[in-house]
BADREN-957355 format. One record per residue (C-alpha): residue number from 0; residue in three letters; chain; x, y, z. Coordinates in Angstrom, 2 decimals, m for minus. Example, Ala and Ser with C-alpha at 12.3 -4.5 7.8 and 13.67 -1.06 7.14 Angstrom:
BEGIN
<loti seq="0" type="Ala" mol="A" u="12.30" v="m4.50" w="7.80"/>
<loti seq="1" type="Ser" mol="A" u="13.67" v="m1.06" w="7.14"/>
This chain:
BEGIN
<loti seq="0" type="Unk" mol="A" u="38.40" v="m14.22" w="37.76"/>
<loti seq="1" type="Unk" mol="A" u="41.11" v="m16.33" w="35.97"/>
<loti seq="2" type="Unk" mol="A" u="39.77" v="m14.79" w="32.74"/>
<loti seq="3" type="Unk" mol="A" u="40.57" v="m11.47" w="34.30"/>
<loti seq="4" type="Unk" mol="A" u="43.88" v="m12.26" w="35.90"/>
<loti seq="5" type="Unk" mol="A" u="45.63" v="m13.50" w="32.47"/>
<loti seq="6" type="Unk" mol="A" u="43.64" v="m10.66" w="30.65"/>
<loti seq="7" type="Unk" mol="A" u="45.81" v="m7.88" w="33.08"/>
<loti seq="8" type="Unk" mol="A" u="48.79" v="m10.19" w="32.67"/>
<loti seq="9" type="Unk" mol="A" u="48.63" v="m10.58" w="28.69"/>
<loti seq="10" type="Unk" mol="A" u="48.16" v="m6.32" w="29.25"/>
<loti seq="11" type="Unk" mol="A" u="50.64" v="m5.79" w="31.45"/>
<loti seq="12" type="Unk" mol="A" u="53.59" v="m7.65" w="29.00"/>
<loti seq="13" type="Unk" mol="A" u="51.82" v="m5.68" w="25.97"/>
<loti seq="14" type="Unk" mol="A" u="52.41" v="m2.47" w="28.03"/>
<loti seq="15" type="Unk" mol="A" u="55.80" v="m3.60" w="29.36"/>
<loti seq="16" type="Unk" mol="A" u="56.85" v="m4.82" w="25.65"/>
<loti seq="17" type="Unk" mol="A" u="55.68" v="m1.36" w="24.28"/>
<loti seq="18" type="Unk" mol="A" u="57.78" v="0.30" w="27.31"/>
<loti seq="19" type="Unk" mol="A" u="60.76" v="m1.18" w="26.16"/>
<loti seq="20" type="Unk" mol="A" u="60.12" v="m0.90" w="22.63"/>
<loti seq="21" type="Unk" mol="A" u="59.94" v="2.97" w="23.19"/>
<loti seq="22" type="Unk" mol="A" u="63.01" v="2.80" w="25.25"/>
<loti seq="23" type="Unk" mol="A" u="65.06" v="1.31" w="22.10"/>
<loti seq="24" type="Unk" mol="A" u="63.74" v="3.44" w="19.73"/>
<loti seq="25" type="Unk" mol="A" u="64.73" v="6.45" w="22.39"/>
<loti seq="26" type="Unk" mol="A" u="67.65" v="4.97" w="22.98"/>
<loti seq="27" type="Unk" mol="A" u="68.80" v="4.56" w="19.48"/>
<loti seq="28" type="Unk" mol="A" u="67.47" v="8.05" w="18.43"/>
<loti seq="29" type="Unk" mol="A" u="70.05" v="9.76" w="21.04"/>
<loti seq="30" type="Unk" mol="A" u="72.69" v="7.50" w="19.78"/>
<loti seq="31" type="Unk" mol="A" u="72.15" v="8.77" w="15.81"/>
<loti seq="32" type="Unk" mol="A" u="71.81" v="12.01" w="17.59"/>
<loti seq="33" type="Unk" mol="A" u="74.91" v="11.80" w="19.21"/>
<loti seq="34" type="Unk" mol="A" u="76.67" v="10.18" w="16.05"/>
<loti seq="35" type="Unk" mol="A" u="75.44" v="12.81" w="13.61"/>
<loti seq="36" type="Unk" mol="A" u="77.02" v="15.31" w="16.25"/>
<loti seq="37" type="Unk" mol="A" u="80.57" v="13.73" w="16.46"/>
<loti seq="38" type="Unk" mol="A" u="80.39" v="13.79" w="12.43"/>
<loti seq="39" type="Unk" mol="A" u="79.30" v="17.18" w="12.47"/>
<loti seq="40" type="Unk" mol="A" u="82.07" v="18.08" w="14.82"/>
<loti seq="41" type="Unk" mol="A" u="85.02" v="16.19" w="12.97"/>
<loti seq="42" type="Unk" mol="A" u="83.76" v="17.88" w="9.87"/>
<loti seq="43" type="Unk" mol="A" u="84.09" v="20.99" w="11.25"/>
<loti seq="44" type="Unk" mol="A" u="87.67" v="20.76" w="12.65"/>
<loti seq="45" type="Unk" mol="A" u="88.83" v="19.37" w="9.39"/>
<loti seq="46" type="Unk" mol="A" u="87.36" v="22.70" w="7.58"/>
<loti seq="47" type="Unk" mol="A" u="89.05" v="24.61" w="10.65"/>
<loti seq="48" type="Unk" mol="A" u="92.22" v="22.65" w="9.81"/>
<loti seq="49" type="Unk" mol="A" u="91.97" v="23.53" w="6.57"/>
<loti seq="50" type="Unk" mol="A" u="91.16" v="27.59" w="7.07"/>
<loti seq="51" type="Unk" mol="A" u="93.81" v="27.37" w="9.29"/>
<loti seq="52" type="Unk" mol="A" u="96.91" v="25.56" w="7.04"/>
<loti seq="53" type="Unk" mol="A" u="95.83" v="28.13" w="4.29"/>
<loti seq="54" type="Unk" mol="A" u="96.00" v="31.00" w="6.25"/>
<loti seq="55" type="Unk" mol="A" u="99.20" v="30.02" w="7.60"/>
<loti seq="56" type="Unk" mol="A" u="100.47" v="29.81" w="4.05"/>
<loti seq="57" type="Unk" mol="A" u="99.18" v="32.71" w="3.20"/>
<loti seq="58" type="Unk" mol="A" u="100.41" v="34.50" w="5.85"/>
<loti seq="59" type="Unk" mol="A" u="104.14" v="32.60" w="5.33"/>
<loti seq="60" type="Unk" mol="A" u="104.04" v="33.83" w="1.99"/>
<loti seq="61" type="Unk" mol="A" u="103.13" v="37.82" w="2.81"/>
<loti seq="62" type="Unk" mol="A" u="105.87" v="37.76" w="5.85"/>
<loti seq="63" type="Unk" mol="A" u="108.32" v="36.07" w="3.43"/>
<loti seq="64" type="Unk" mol="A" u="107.78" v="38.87" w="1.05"/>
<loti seq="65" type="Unk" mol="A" u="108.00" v="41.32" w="3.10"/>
<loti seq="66" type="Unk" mol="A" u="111.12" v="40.12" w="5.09"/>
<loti seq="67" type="Unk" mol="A" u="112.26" v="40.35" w="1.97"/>
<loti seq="68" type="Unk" mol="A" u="111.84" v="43.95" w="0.93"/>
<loti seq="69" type="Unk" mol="A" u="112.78" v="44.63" w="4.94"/>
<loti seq="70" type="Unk" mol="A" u="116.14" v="43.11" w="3.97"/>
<loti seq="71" type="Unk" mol="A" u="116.34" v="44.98" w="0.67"/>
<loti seq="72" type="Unk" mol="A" u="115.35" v="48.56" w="2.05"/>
<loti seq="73" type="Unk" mol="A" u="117.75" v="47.95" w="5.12"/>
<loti seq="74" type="Unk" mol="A" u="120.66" v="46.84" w="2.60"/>
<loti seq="75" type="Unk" mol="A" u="119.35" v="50.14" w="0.52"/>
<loti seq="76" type="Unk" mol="A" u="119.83" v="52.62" w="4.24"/>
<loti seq="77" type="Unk" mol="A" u="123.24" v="50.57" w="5.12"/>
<loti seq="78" type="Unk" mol="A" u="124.94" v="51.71" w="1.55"/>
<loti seq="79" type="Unk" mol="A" u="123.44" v="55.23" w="1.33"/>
<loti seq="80" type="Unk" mol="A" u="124.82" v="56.15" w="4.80"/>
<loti seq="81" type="Unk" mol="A" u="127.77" v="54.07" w="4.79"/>
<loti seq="82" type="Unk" mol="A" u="128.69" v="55.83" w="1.61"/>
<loti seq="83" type="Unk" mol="A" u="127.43" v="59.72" w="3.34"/>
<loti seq="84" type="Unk" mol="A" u="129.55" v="58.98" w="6.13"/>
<loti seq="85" type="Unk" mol="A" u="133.12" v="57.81" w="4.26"/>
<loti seq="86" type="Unk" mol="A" u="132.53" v="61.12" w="1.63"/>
<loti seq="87" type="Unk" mol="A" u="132.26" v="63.28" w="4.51"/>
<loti seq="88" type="Unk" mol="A" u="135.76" v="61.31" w="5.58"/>
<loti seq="89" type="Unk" mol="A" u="134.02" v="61.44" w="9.41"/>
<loti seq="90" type="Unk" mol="A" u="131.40" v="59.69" w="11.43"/>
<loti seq="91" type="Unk" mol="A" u="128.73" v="60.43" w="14.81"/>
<loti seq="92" type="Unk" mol="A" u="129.52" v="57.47" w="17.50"/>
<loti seq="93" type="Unk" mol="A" u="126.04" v="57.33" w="17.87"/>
<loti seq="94" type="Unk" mol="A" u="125.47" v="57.63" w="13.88"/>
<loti seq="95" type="Unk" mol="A" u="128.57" v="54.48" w="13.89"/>
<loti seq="96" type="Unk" mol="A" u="126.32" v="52.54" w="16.54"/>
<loti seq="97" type="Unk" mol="A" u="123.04" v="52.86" w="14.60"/>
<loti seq="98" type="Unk" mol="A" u="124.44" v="51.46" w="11.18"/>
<loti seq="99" type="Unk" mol="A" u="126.38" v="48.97" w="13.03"/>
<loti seq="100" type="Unk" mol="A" u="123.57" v="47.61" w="14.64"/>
<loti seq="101" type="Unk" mol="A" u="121.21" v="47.62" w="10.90"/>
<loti seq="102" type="Unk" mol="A" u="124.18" v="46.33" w="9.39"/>
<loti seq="103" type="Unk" mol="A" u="124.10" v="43.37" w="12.39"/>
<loti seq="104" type="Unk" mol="A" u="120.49" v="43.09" w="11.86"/>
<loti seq="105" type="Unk" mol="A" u="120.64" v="42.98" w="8.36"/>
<loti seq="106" type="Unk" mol="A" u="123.31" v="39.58" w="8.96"/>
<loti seq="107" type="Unk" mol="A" u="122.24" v="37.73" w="11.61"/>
<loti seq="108" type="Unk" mol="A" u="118.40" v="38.57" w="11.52"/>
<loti seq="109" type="Unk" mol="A" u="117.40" v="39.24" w="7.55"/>
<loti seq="110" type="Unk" mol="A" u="119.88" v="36.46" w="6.44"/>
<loti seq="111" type="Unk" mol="A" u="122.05" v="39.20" w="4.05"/>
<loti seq="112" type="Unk" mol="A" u="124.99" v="38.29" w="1.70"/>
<loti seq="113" type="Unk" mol="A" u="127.62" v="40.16" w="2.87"/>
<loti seq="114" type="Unk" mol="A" u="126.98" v="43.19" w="0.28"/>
<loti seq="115" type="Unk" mol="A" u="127.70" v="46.27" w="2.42"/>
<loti seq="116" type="Unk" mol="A" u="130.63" v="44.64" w="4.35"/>
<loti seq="117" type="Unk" mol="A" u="133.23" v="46.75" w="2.94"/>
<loti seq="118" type="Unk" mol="A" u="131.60" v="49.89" w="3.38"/>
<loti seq="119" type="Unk" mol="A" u="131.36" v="49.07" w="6.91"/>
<loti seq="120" type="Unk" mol="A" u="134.31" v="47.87" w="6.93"/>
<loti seq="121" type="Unk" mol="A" u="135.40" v="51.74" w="6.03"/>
<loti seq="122" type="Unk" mol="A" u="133.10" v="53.28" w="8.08"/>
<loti seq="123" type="Unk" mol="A" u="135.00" v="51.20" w="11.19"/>
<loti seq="124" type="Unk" mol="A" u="138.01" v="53.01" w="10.07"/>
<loti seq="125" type="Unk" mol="A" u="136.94" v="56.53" w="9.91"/>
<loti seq="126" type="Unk" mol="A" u="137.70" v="59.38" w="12.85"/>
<loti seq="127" type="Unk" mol="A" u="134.39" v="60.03" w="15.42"/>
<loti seq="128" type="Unk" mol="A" u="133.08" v="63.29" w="15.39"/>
């Protein structure tokens, strides 16, 4: 019987050491599992970060531009109507409002230079319609 009693007992530590050794090993696999996953994540964000600051450059550079022509065009309307409205020596209040208010725009909004400030200037002066 003694024979049999340390037999089950040297068994039962084999069993319990193998128990624990698969535990580790478990244990440690969803650790690398988890670790490879973190990586996989912060790898991702930085390509994210990356799509993302060159796509905001691009797109910086294609509003830029066209702010740009915006500006230029809207300079372009301001002179041709300024100059309509002072050859026909008379203005629309409503047609006075709209240019004024491109003209603003063109200012405060584009960032213009100040180049159609004297025809405004002499569209200010002319009679209404």
């Amino acid at each position: 019987m003694i024979g049999n009693t340390n037999t089950g007992v040297i068994i039962g530590w084999i069993i319990s050491a193998g128990a624990v050794t698969l535990l580790q090993q478990f244990i440690q696999w969803r650790l690398r599992c988890r670790k490879v996953r973190i990586q996989n994540a912060a790898v991702k964000d930085c390509a994210t970060d990356a799509a993302v600051a060159s796509l905001r450059l691009e797109m910086s550079t294609r509003f830029g531009g066209i702010e740009i022509a915006v500006r230029e065009m809207l300079l372009d309307r301001i002179l041709y109507l300024g100059r309509a409205y002072l050859r026909d020596a008379k203005v629309d209040a409503d047609d006075r409002r709209r240019l004024v208010n491109m003209h603003d725009i063109y200012h405060k909004v584009l960032g213009g230079n100040g180049d159609a400030d004297m025809i405004m200037s002499g569209v200010a002066e002319l009679p209404l319609k």
